[in-house]
MARFIZA-255956 format. One record per residue (C-alpha): y, x, z; residue number from 1. Coordinates in steps of 0.2 Angstrom, whole numbers, plus 5000, padded with zeros to 4 digits. Each point is the difference from the previous one (the first is absolute). Example, Ala and Ser with C-alpha at 12.3 -4.5 7.8 and 13.67 -1.06 7.14 Angstrom:
% MARFIZA-255956
<site Y="4978" X="5062" Z="5039" bafi="1"/>
<site Y="5017" X="5006" Z="4997" bafi="2"/>
//
This chain:
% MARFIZA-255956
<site Y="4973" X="4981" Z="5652" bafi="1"/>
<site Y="5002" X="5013" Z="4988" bafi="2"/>
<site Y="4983" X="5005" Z="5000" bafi="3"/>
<site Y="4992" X="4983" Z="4997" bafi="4"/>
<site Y="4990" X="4995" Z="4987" bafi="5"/>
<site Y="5013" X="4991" Z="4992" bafi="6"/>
<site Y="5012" X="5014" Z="5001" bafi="7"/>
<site Y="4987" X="5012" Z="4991" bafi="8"/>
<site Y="4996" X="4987" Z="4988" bafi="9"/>
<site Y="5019" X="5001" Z="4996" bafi="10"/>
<site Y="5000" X="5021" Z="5001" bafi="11"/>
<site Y="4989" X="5000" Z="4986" bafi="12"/>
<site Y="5006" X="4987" Z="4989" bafi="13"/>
<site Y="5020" X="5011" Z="5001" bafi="14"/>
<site Y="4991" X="5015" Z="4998" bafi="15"/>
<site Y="4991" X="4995" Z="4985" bafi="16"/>
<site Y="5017" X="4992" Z="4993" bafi="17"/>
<site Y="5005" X="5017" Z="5003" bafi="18"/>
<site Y="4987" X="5005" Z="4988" bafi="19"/>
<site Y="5003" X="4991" Z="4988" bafi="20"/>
<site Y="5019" X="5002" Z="4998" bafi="21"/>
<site Y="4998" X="5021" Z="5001" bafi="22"/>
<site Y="4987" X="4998" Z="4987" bafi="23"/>
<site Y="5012" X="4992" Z="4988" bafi="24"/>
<site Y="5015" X="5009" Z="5005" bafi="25"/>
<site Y="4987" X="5016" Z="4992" bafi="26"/>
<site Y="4995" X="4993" Z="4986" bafi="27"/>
<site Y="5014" X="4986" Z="4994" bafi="28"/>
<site Y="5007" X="5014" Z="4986" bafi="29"/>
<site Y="4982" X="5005" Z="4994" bafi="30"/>
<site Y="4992" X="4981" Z="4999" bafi="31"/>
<site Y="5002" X="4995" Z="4983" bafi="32"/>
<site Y="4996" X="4978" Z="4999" bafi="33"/>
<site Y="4998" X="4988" Z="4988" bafi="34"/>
<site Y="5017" X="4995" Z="5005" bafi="35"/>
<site Y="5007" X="5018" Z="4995" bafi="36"/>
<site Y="4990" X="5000" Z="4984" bafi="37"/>
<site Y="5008" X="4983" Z="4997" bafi="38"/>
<site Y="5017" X="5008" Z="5004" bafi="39"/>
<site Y="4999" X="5013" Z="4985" bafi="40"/>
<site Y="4993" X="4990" Z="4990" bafi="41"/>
<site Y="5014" X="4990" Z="4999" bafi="42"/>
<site Y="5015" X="5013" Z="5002" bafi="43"/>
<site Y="4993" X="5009" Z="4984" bafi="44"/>
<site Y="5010" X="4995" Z="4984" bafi="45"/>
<site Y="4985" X="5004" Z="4989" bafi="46"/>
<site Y="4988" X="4988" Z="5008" bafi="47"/>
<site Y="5002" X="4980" Z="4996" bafi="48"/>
<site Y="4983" X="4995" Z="5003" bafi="49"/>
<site Y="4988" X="5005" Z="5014" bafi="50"/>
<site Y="4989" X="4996" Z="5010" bafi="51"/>
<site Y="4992" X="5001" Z="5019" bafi="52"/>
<site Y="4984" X="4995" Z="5005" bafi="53"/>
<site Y="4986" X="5003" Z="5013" bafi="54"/>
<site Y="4985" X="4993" Z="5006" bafi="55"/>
<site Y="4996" X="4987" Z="5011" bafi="56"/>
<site Y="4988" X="4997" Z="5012" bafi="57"/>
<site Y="4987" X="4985" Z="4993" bafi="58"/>
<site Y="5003" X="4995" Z="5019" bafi="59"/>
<site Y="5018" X="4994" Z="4993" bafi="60"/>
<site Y="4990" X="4986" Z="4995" bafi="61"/>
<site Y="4995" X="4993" Z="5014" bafi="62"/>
<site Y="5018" X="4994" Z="5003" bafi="63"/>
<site Y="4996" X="4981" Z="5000" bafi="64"/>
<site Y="4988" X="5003" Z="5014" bafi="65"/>
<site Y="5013" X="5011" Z="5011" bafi="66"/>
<site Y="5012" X="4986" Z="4996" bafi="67"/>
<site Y="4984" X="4986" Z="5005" bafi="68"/>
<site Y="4998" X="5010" Z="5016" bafi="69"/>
<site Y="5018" X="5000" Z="5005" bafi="70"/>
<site Y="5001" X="4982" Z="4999" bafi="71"/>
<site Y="4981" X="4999" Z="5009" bafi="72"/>
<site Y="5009" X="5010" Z="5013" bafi="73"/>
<site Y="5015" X="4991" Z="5004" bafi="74"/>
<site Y="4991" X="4982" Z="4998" bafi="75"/>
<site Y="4989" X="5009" Z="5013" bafi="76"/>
<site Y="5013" X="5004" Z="5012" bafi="77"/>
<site Y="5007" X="4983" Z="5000" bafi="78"/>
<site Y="4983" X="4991" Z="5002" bafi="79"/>
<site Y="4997" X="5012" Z="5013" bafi="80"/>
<site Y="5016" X="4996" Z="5009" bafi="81"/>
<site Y="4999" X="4981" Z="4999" bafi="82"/>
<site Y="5014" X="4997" Z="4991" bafi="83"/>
<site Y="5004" X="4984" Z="4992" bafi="84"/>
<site Y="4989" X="4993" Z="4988" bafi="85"/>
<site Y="4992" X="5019" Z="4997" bafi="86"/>
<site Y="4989" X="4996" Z="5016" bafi="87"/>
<site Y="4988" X="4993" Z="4992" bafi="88"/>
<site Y="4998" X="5012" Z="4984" bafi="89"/>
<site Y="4981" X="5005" Z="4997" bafi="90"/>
<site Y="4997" X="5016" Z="5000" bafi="91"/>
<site Y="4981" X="5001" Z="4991" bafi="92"/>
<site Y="5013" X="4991" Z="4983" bafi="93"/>
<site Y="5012" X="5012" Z="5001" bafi="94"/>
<site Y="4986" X="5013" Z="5002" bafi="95"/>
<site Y="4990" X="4992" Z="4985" bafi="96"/>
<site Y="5016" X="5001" Z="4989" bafi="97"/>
<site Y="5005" X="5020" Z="5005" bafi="98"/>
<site Y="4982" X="5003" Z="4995" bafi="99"/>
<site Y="5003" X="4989" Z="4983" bafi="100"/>
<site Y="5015" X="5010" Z="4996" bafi="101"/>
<site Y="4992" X="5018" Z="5003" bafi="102"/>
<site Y="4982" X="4995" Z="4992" bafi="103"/>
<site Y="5013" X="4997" Z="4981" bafi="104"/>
<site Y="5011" X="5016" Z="5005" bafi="105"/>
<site Y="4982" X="5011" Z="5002" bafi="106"/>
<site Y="4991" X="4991" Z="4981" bafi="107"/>
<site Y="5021" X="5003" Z="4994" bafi="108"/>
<site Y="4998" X="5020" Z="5008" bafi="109"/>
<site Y="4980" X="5003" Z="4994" bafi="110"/>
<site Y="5000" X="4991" Z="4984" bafi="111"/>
<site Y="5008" X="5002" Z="4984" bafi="112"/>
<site Y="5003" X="4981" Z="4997" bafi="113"/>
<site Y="5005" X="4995" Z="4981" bafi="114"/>
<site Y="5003" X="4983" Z="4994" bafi="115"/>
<site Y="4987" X="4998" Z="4990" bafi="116"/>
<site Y="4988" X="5006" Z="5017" bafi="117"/>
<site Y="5012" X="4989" Z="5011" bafi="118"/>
<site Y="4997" X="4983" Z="4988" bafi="119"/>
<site Y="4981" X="5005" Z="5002" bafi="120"/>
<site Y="5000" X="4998" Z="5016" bafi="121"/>
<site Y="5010" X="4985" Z="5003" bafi="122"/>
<site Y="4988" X="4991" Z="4987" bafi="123"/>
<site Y="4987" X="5005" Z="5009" bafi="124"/>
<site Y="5005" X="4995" Z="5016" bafi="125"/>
<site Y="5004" X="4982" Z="4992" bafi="126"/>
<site Y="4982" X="4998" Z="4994" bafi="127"/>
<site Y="4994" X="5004" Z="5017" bafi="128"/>
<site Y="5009" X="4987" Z="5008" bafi="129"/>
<site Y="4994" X="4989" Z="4986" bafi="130"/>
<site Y="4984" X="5006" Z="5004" bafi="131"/>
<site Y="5003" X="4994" Z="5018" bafi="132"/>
<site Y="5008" X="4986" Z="4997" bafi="133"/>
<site Y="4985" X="4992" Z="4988" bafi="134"/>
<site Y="4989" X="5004" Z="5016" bafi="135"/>
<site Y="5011" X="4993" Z="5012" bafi="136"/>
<site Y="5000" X="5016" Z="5009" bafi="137"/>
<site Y="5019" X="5005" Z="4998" bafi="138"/>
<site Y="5005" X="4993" Z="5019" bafi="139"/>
<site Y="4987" X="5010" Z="5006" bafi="140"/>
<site Y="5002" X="5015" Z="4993" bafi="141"/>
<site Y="5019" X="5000" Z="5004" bafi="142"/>
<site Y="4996" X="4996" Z="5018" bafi="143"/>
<site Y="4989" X="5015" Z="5003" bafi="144"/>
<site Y="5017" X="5011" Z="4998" bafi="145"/>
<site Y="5007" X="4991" Z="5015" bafi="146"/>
<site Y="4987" X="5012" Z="5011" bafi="147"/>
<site Y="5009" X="5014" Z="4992" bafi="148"/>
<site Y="5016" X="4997" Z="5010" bafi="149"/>
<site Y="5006" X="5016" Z="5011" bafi="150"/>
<site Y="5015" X="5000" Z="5014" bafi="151"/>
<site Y="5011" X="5017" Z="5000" bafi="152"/>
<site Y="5013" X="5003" Z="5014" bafi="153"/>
<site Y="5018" X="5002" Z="4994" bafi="154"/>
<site Y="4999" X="5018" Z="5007" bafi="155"/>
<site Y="4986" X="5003" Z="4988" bafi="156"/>
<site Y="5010" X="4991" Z="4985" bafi="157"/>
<site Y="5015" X="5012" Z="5006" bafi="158"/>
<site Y="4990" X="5016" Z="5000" bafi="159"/>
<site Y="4994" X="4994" Z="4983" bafi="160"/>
<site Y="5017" X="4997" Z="4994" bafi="161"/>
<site Y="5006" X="5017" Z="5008" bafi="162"/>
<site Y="4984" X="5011" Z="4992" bafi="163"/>
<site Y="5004" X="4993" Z="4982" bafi="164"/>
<site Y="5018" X="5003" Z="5000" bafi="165"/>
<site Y="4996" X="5019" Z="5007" bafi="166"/>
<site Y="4990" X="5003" Z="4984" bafi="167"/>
<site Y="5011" X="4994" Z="4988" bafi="168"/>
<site Y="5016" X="5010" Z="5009" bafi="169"/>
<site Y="4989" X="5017" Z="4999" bafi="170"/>
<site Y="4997" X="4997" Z="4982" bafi="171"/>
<site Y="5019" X="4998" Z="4998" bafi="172"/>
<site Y="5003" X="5014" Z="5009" bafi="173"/>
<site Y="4987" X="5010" Z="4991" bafi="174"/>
<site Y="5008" X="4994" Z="4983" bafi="175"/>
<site Y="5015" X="5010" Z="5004" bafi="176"/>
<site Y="4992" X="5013" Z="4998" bafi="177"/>
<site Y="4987" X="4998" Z="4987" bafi="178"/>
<site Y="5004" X="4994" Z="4985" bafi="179"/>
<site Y="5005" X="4999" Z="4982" bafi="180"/>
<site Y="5019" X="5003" Z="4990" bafi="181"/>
<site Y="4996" X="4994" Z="4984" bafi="182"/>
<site Y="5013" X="5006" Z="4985" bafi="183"/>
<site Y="5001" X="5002" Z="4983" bafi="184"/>
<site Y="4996" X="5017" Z="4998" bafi="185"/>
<site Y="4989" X="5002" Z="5016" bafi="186"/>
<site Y="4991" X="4994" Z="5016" bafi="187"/>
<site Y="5000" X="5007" Z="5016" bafi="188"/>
<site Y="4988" X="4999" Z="5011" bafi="189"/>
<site Y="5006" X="5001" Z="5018" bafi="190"/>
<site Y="4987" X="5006" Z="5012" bafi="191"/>
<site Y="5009" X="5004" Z="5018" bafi="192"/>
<site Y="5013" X="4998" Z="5010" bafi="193"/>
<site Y="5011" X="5015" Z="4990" bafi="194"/>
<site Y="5000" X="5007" Z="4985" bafi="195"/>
<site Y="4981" X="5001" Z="4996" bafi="196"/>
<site Y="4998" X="4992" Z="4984" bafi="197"/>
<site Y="4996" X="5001" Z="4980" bafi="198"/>
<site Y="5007" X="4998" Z="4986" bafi="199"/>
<site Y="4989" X="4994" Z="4984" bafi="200"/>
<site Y="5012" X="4996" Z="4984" bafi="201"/>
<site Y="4997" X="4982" Z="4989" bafi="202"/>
<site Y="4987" X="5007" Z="4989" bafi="203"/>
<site Y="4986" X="5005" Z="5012" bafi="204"/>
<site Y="5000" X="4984" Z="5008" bafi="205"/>
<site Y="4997" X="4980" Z="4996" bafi="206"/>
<site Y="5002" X="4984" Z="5010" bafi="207"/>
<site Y="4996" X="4981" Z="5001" bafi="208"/>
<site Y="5001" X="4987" Z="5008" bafi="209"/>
<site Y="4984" X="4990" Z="5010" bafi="210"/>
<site Y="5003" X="4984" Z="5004" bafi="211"/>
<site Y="4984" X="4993" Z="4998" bafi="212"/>
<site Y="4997" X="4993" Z="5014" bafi="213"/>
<site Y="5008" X="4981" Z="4999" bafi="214"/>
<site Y="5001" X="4998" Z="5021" bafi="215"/>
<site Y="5009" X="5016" Z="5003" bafi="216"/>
<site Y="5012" X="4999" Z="4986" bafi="217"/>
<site Y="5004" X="4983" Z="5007" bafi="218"/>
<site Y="5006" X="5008" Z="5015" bafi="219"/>
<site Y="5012" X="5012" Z="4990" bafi="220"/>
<site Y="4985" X="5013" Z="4999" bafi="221"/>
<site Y="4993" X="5011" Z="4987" bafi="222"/>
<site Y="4995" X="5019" Z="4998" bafi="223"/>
<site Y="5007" X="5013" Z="4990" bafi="224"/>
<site Y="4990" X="5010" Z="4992" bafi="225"/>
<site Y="5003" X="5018" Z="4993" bafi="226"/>
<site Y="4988" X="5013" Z="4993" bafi="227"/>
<site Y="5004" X="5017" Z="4997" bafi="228"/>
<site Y="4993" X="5010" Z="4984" bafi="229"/>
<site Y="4993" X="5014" Z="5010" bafi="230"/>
<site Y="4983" X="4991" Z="5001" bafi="231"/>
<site Y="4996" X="5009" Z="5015" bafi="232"/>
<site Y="5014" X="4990" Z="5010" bafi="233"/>
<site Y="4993" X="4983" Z="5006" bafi="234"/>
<site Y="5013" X="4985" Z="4997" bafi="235"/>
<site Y="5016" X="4994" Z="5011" bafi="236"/>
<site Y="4998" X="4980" Z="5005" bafi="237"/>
<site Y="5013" X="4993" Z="5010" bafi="238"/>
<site Y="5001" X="4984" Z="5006" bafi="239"/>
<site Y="5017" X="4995" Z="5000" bafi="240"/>
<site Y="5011" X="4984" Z="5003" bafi="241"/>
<site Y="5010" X="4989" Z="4988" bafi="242"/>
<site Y="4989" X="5006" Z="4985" bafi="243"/>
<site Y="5009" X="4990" Z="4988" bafi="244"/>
<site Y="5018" X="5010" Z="5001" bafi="245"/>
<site Y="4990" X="5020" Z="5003" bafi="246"/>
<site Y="4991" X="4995" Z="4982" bafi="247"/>
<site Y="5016" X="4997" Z="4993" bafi="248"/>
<site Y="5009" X="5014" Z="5009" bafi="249"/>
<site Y="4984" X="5011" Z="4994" bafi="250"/>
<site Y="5001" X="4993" Z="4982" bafi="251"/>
<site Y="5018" X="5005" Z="4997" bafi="252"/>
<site Y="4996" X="5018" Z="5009" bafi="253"/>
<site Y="4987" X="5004" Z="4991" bafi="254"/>
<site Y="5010" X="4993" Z="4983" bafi="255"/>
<site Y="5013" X="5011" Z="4999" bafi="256"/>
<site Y="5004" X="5020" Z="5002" bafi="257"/>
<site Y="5014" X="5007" Z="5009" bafi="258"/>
<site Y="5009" X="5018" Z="4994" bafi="259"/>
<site Y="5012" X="5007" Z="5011" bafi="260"/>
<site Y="5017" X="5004" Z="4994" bafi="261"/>
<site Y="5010" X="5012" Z="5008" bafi="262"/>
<site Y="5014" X="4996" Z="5012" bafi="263"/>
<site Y="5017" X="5007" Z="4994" bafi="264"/>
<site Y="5015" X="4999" Z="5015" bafi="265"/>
<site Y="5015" X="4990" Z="4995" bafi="266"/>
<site Y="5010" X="5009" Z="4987" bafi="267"/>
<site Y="4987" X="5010" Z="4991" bafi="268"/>
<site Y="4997" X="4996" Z="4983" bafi="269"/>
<site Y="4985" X="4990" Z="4998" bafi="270"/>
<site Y="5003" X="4987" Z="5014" bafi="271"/>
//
């Protein structure tokens, strides 16, 4: 019994917990987060505005289609248990509207879509279903998509579901550690998972914001750009969430300039 397959399984999932708690019992004092950065930022007297970014992955655009499959996944497992009136769910729909969902998540991803690009398009789709309709071809052409219909199982929807929402944890995690403190004298640019960083003061730096692209801002997207006036140095671009408040929070940084005064204890002349 103790030797089992099961057993050995469970040796090695202890012994890697194990691991992991003895690799951060070491180096708890010497990590320094996002969450720390945030901290000190906020203790210090001098500092009113500030801000923290990092970079997503593009992949934390794919959201609606994690969210698609999670749904495909558990109409799945009731339709594949009989239950109710999910017995009788069809799998080649719910497979055509997954696919739907990840086809506009890949053109939001690839393509830098703009308003004026976007109206374009949905013109021109109109005058093609004109087109069809003037020829009588429009059932036709939309009952050559129903061949196009594919059935996933609810495990494959599930291991869909559990890949995306790995991604987008290791970007998380890796923005604790990589990232940007943004005040009104300086930046720092955080580069590991202690003190390994750099410091660049306001002047030798610029930013703005990108949000260009209509169907990621309408997610709560957009990319902050910084260039540096070192030439050599290529730009910063961080896609980051809820656009609208970092602009703002970036706009009142970069607006004002901070001077530190000196902290005198209680009862010295000058408090």
């Amino acid at each position: 019994m103790w030797t089992s397959n099961e057993m050995i399984a469970l040796y090695i999932l202890l012994g890697l917990a194990a691991v992991g708690v003895g690799v951060w019992l070491l180096l708890r004092k010497t990590l320094r987060t996002r969450l720390n950065m945030k901290k000190a930022l906020e203790a210090d007297p001098d500092i009113n505005d500030w801000l923290i970014v990092f970079g997503w992955t593009p992949k934390i655009l794919y959201v609606p289609t994690i969210v698609a499959s999670l749904v495909a996944a558990l109409l799945m497992f009731l339709q594949e248990t009989q239950w109710g009136p999910f017995a009788s769910i069809p799998t080649r729909l719910v497979g055509s509207i997954w696919f739907t969902v990840f086809l506009l998540n890949l053109i939001v991803e690839e393509y830098d879509v703009s308003i004026k690009l976007l109206l374009i398009g949905i013109i021109g789709v109109g005058f093609v279903f004109l087109w069809l309709h003037l020829l009588g071809w429009v059932g036709g052409f939309l009952s050559a998509f129903r061949h196009l219909g594919f059935s996933i199982s609810g495990t494959g929807y599930l291991l869909l579901t559990v890949v995306g929402l790995l991604v987008i944890l290791i970007s998380w995690l890796r923005g604790l550690f990589y990232y940007i403190a943004i005040t009104p004298n300086y930046m720092n640019l955080q580069e590991g998972p202690t003190e390994t960083g750099e410091q660049i003061g306001r002047e030798d730096y610029n930013t703005r914001i990108d949000t260009g692209d209509f169907l990621e801002r309408l997610c709560g997207f957009g990319r902050i750009v910084i260039t540096f006036k070192e030439k050599s140095r290529l730009p910063l671009i961080l896609l980051v969430w809820r656009v609208q408040k970092k602009a703002q929070l970036l706009e009142s940084v970069r607006a004002k300039f901070a001077v530190d005064y000196p902290q005198h204890p209680p009862g010295v002349p000058g408090t």
